[in-house]
C-alpha positions in Angstrom: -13.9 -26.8 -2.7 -14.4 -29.1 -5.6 -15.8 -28.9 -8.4 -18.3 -31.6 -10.2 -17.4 -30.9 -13.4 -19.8 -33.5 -15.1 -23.1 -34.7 -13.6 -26.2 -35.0 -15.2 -28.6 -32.8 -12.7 -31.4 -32.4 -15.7 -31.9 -36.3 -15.5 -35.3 -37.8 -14.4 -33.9 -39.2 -11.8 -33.5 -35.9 -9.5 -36.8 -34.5 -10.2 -38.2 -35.3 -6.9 -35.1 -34.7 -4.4 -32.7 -32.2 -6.5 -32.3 -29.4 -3.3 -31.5 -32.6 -1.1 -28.9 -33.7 -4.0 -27.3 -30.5 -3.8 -27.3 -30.0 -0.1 -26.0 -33.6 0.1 -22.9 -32.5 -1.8 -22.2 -29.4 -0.3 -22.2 -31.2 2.8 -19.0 -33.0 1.1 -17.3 -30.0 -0.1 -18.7 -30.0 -3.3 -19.7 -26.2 -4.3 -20.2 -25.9 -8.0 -22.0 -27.9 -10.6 -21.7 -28.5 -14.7 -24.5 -30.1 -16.4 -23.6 -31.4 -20.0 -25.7 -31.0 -22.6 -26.7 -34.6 -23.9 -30.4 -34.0 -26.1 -32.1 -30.7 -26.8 -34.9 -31.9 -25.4 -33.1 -32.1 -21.6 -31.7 -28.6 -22.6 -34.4 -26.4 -21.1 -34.3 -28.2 -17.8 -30.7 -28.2 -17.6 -30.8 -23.9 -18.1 -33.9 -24.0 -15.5 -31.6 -25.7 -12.8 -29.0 -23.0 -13.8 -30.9 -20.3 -13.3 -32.2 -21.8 -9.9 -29.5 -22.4 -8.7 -26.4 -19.9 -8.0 -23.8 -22.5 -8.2 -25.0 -24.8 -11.5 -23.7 -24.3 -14.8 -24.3 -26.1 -18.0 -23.1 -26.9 -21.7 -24.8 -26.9 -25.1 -24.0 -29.9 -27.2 -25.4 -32.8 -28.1 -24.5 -36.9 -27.4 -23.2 -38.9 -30.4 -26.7 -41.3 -29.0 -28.8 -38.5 -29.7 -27.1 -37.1 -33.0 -30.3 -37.1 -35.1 -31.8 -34.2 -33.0 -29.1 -32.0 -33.7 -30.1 -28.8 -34.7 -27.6 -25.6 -33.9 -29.9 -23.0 -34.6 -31.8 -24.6 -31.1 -28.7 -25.1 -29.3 -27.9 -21.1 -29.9 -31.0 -20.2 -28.3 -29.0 -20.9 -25.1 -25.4 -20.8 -25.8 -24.7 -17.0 -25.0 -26.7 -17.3 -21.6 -24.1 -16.4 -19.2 -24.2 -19.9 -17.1 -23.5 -21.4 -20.3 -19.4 -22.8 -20.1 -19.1 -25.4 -22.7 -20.0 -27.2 -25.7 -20.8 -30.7 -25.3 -20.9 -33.6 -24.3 -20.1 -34.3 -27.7 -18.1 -37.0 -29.4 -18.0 -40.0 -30.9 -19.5 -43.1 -29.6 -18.6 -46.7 -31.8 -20.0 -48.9 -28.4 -23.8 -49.5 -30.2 -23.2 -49.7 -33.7 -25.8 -51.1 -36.8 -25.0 -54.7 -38.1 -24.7 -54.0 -41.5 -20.8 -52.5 -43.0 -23.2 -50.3 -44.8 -24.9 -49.5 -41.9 -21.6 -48.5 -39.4 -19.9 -46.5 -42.2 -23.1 -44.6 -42.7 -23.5 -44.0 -38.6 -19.8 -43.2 -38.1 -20.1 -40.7 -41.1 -22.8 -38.9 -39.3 -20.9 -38.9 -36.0 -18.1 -37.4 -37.0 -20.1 -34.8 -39.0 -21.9 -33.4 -36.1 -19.1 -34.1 -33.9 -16.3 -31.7 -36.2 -19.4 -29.0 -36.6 -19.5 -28.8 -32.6 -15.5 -28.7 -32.5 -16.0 -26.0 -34.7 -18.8 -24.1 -33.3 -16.7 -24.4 -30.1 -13.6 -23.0 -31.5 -15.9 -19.6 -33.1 -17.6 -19.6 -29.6 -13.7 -19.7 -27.6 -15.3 -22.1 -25.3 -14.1 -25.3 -24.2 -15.3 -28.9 -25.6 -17.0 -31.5 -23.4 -15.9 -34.4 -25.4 -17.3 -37.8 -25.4 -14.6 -41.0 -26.2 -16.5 -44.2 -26.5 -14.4 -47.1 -28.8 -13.5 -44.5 -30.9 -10.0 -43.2 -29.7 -8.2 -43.1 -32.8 -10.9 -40.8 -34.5 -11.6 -38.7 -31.8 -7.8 -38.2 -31.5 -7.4 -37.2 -35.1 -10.6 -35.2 -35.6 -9.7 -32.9 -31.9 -6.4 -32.4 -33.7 -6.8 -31.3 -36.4 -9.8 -29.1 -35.7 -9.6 -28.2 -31.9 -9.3 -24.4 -30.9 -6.8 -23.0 -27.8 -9.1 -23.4 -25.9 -9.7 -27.2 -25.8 -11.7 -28.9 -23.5 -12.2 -31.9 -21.5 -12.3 -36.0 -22.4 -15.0 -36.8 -20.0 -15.0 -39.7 -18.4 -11.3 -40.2 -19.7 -11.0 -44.2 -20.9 -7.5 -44.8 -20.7 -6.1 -45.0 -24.5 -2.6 -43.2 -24.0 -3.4 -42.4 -27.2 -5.4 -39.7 -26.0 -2.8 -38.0 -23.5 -1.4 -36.5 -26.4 -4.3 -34.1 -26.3 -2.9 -32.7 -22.8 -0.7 -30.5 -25.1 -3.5 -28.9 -26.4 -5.1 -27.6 -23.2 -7.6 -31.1 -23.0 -7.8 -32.1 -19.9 -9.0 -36.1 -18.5 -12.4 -35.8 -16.1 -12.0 -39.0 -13.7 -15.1 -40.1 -12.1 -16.3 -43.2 -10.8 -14.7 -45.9 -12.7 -11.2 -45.4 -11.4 -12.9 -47.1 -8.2 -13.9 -50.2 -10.0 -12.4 -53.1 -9.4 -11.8 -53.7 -13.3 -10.5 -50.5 -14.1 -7.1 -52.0 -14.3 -6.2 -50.1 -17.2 -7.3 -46.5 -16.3 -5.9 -47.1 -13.2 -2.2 -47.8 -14.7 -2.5 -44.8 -16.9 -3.5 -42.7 -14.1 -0.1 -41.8 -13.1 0.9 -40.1 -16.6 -1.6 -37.9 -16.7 -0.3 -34.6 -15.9 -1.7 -33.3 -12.7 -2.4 -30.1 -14.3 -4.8 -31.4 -16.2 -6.9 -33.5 -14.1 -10.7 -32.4 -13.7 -13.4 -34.5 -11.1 -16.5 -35.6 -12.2 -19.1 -37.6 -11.5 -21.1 -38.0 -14.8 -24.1 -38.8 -12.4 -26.4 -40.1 -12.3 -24.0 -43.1 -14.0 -21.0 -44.2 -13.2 -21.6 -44.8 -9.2 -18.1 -45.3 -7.5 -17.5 -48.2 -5.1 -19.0 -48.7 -2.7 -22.2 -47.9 -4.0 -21.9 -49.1 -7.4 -25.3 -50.1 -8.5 -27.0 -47.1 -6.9 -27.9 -43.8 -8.7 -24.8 -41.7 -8.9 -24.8 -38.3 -7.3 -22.1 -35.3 -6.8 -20.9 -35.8 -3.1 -19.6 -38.8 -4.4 -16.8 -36.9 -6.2 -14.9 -37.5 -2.8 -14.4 -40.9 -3.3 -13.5 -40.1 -6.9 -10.9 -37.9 -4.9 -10.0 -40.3 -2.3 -8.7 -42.9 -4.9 -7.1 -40.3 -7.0 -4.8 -39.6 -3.9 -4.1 -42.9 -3.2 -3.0 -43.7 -6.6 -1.2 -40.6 -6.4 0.4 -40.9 -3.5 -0.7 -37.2 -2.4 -2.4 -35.8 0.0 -6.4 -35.8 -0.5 -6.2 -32.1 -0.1 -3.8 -31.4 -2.9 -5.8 -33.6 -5.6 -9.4 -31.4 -4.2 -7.4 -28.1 -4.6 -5.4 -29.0 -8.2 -8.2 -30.3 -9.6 -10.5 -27.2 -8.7 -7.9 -25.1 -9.9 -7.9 -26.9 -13.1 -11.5 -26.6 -13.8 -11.7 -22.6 -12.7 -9.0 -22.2 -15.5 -10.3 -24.5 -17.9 -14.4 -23.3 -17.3 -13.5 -19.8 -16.6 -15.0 -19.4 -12.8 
């Protein structure tokens, strides 16, 4: 069974086919589903799929993008819902930053604030964080550190800075999607080995991401077996083993 621990189900793009979606990935071994929360506006949908569906859960949190519609007293509406496993995806993101010096110290300010309340929030709440690393290792690094609960989380989408494996100490885990197919991915794919196999996590973060070969289509969950299939060869393991750890890591982390 594995386990999509990051796709984006409340996106616009499944509004018309999402039972064929999720039949599609069942039909690839896929059996359970976490939607990150990204925008309190996408939140309602995301806890509609949820409760639609016996084997979708979802996170509260909100995007560094989307930082000026953070509001926590909307994101606790929904937080104590039993489907509810996570905060996030939240984090800092340094990729699209203002021109001015002014400007980026001001952005990066605001960033971090939201970002430490969530860490925070997370820690009261003994959930797990759904963390977002964009350009901005160092001071995701030092802010998880120094205000991270036990409980820890995930680095979604895990970009490679070593830097960050320090985290695997703390119970943070690396999701690995997509890009580790990519013909590019030079660098995630020579840190892939240090990465303790304990604390490896599949995802998807569709409807992004799309692994090879069909990189350039819209991104969907059964594609976490090629995710799988070029974690094993990197590996050198059997398929099986990197489906069963990696489930086994997200049951622990999520609490299935």
């Amino acid at each position: 069974m594995i386990i999509d621990t990051h796709c984006h189900l409340d996106d616009e793009r499944y509004k018309e086919d999402l039972d064929e979606v999720i039949l599609r990935a069942k039909a690839e071994g896929v059996h359970k589903f976490i939607i990150p929360g990204a925008d309190v506006t996408t939140l309602p949908r995301a806890v509609d799929i949820a409760q639609k569906y016996d084997n979708v859960y979802f996170a509260v949190g909100v995007h560094p993008y989307d930082i000026e519609g953070y509001d926590r007293s909307v994101l606790e509406q929904y937080v104590h819902h039993p489907k509810c496993v996570a905060i996030g995806e939240c984090g800092l993101d340094y990729f699209r930053l203002p021109e001015s010096d002014e400007a980026i110290r001001e952005e990066k300010k605001r960033q971090k604030e939201v970002f430490v309340d969530q860490i925070i929030w997370a820690k009261e709440l003994k959930k797990p964080l759904i963390v977002h690393v964009r350009e901005s290792s160092a001071d995701c690094l030092a802010l998880l550190d120094k205000h991270a609960g036990k409980e820890g989380g995930v680095l979604h989408c895990y970009n490679a800075d070593e830097s960050l494996l320090k985290l695997a100490s703390k119970n943070f885990y690396y999701g690995i999607g997509g890009v580790i197919t990519f013909k590019n991915a030079r660098k995630l794919v020579n840190v892939y080995p240090k990465i303790p196999q304990e604390k490896l996590l599949l995802e998807t973060d569709a409807p992004y991401l799309t692994p090879h070969p069909f990189r350039g289509q819209r991104n969907e969950p059964s594609y976490t077996t090629l995710v799988a299939k070029k974690m094993s060869e990197l590996s050198n393991k059997p398929l099986n083993e990197i489906i069963r750890c990696s489930t086994e890591n997200a049951n622990r982390l999520f609490g299935f």
